[in-house]
C-alpha positions in Angstrom: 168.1 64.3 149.1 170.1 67.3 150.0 168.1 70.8 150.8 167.5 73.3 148.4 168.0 76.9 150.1 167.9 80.3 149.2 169.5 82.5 152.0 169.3 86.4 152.0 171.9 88.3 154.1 171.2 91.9 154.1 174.2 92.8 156.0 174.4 96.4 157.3 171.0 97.6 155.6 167.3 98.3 156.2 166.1 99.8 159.5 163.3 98.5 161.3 160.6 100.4 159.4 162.0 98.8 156.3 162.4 95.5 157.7 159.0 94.9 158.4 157.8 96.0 155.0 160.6 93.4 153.6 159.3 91.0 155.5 155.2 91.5 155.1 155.9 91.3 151.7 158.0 87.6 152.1 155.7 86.4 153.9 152.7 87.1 151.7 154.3 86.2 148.7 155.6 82.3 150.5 152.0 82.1 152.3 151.6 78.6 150.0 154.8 77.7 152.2 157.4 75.4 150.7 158.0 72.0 148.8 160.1 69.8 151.8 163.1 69.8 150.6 163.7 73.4 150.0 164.1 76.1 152.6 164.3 80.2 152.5 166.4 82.1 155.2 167.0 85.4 155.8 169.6 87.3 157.5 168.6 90.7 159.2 171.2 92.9 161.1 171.0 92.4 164.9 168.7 95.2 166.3 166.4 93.4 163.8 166.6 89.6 164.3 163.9 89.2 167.5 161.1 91.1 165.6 162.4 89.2 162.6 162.4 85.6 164.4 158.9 86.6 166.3 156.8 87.7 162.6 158.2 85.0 160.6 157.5 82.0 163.6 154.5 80.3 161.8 155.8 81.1 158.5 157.7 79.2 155.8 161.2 81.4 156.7 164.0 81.1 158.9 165.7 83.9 160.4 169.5 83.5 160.7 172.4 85.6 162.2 175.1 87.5 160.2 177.9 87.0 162.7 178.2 85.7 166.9 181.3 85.8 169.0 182.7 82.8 170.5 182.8 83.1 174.0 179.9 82.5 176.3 179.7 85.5 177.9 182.1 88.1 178.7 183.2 91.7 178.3 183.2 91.8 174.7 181.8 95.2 174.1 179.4 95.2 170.8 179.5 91.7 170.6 176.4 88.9 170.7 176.7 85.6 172.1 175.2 82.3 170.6 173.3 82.2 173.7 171.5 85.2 172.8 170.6 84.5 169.3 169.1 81.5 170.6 167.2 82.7 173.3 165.2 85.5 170.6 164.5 82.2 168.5 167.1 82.2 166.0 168.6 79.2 164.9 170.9 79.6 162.1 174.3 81.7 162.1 176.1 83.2 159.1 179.9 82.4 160.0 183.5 83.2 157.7 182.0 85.9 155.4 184.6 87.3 153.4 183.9 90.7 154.6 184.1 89.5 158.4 187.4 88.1 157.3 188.5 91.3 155.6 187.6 94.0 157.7 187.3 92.7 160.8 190.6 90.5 160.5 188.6 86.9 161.0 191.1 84.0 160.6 190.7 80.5 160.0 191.4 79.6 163.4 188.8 82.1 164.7 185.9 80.4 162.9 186.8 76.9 163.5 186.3 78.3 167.7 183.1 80.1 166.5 181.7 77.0 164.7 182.2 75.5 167.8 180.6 77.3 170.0 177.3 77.4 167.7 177.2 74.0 167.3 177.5 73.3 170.9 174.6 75.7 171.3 172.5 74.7 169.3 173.0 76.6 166.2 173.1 75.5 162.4 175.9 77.0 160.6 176.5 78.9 157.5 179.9 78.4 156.1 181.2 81.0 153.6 184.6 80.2 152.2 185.9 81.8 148.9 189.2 83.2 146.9 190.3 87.0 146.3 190.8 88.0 142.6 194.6 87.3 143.1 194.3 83.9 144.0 191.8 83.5 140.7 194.3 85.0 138.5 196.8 83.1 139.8 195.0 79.7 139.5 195.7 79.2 143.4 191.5 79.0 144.3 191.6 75.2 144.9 194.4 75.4 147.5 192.7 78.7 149.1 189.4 77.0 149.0 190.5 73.7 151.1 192.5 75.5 153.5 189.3 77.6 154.5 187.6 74.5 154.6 189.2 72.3 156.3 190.6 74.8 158.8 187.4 75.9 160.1 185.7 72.6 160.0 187.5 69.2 159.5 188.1 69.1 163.5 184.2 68.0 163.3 182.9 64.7 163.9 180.9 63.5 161.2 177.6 63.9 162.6 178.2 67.8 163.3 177.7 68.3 159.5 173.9 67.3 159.9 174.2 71.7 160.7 176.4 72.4 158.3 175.6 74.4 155.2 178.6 75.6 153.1 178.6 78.8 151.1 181.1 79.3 148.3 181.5 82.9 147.9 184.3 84.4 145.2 185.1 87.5 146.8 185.3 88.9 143.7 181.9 88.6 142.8 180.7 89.4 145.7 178.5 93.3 145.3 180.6 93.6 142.4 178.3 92.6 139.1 180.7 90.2 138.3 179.3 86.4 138.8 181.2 83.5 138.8 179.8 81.3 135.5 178.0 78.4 136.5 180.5 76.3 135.1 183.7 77.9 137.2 180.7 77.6 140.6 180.3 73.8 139.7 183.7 72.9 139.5 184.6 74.5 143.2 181.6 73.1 144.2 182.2 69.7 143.0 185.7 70.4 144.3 184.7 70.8 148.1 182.1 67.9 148.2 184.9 65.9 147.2 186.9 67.1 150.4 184.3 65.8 152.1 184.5 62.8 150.4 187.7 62.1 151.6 187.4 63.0 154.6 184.0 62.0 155.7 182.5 59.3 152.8 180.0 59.7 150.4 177.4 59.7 152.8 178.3 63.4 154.4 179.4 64.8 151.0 176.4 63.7 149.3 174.1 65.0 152.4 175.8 68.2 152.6 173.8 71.4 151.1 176.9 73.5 149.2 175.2 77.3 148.1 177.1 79.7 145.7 176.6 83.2 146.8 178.6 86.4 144.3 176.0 88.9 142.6 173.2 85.8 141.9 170.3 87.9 140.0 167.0 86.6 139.0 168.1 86.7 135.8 171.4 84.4 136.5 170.2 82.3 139.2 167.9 79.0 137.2 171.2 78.6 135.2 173.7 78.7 138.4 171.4 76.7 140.7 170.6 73.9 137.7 174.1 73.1 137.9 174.5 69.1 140.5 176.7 70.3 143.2 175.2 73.9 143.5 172.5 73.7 145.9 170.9 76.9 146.6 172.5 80.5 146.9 173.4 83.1 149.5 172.1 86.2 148.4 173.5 90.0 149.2 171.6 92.5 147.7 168.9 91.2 145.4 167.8 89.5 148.6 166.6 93.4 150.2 164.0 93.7 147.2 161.1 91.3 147.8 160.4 90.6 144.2 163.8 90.0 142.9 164.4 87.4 146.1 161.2 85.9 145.7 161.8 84.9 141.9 165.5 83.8 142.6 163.5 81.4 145.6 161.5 80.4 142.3 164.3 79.6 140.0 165.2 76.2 141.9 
């Protein structure tokens, strides 16, 4: 049975003050915990990840990464290795957001080195692929789509996907209000896991956890997630208000 997951990136927002109310107020309203098969993450901006990682230890959520550079080490001013997320206790890494790839020029060929180097460390991996408004229009989504995808990651071996979880973002509903329908998320959904089945078999497509993320709202998000392929979100900003998050955590 593939994992259900709800995933809050909070990108350049809250301060440390606010982050600790956030996250009091997660962590008292999952103290019940969490059916097995489902998992909540959430994403805090780097000066906020070890107190984030240390508060949340013996609770029911992970604490992920936006972002990590690929080298080990180096003189990469500003920069945070996978080493170092590790060594604070986080696990998980957001890689390939469309805003990484838009204003900080990230190209396919960069993430397939970054996926690498978090895998070899240790790191499970969010994937977020996804097509501009143009490329909607223009009906050319599907080829976008599979040329993020396999790009970035059909170098893997088969097993690596085992720390895999895909996101599918259209940029255009991304902070915008506009959502993809759950139909148009299912079908690029069901696209990709066929990709894998191709590729990989049945067995990795069917294993893999695929989560939409573009303006999901409590209000949207039981109709989105109820659809087969879509396995969870990636949330932006109704994931920085505890009760909006925690019902969108509820709605799957």
């Amino acid at each position: 049975m593939r994992q259900k997951i709800v995933a809050g990136n909070w990108k350049m927002n809250k301060n440390l003050d606010e982050a600790k109310v956030l996250i009091k107020e997660l962590k008292k309203e999952l103290k019940d915990g969490l059916r097995e098969d489902k998992r909540v993450v959430i994403a805090p901006s780097f000066v906020n990840l070890h107190y984030a990682a240390k508060k949340t230890k013996k609770s029911s959520i992970e604490v992920a990464a936006q972002n990590m550079h690929q080298a080990k080490s180096g003189a990469f001013t500003g920069e945070v290795s996978a080493d170092m997320l590790t060594n604070i206790g986080v696990n998980i890494v957001i890689l390939g957001h469309s805003e990484r790839r838009e204003y900080f020029g990230e190209t396919d060929e960069l993430l397939a080195e970054k996926v690498d180097a978090a895998l070899a460390n240790g790191l499970e991996v969010i994937f977020c692929f996804g097509e501009l408004l143009e490329d909607r229009k223009s009906g050319n989504h599907f080829t976008v789509v599979e040329s993020q995808v396999k790009k970035a990651l059909f170098h893997l071996k088969e097993e690596a996907f085992k720390n895999i979880i895909l996101a599918y973002e259209p940029v255009w509903a991304i902070g915008t209000g506009e959502t993809a329908t759950p139909e148009q998320a299912q079908e690029i959904h069901a696209f990709v896991r066929e990709l894998f089945v191709k590729e990989y078999g049945n067995k990795t497509a069917d294993a893999i956890s695929i989560l939409y993320g573009g303006s999901v709202k409590p209000s949207n998000a039981e109709e989105i997630f109820s659809k087969p392929d879509v396995d969870g979100g990636l949330i932006g900003g109704a994931a920085l208000k505890a009760e909006d998050f925690v019902l969108i955590i509820k709605s799957i």
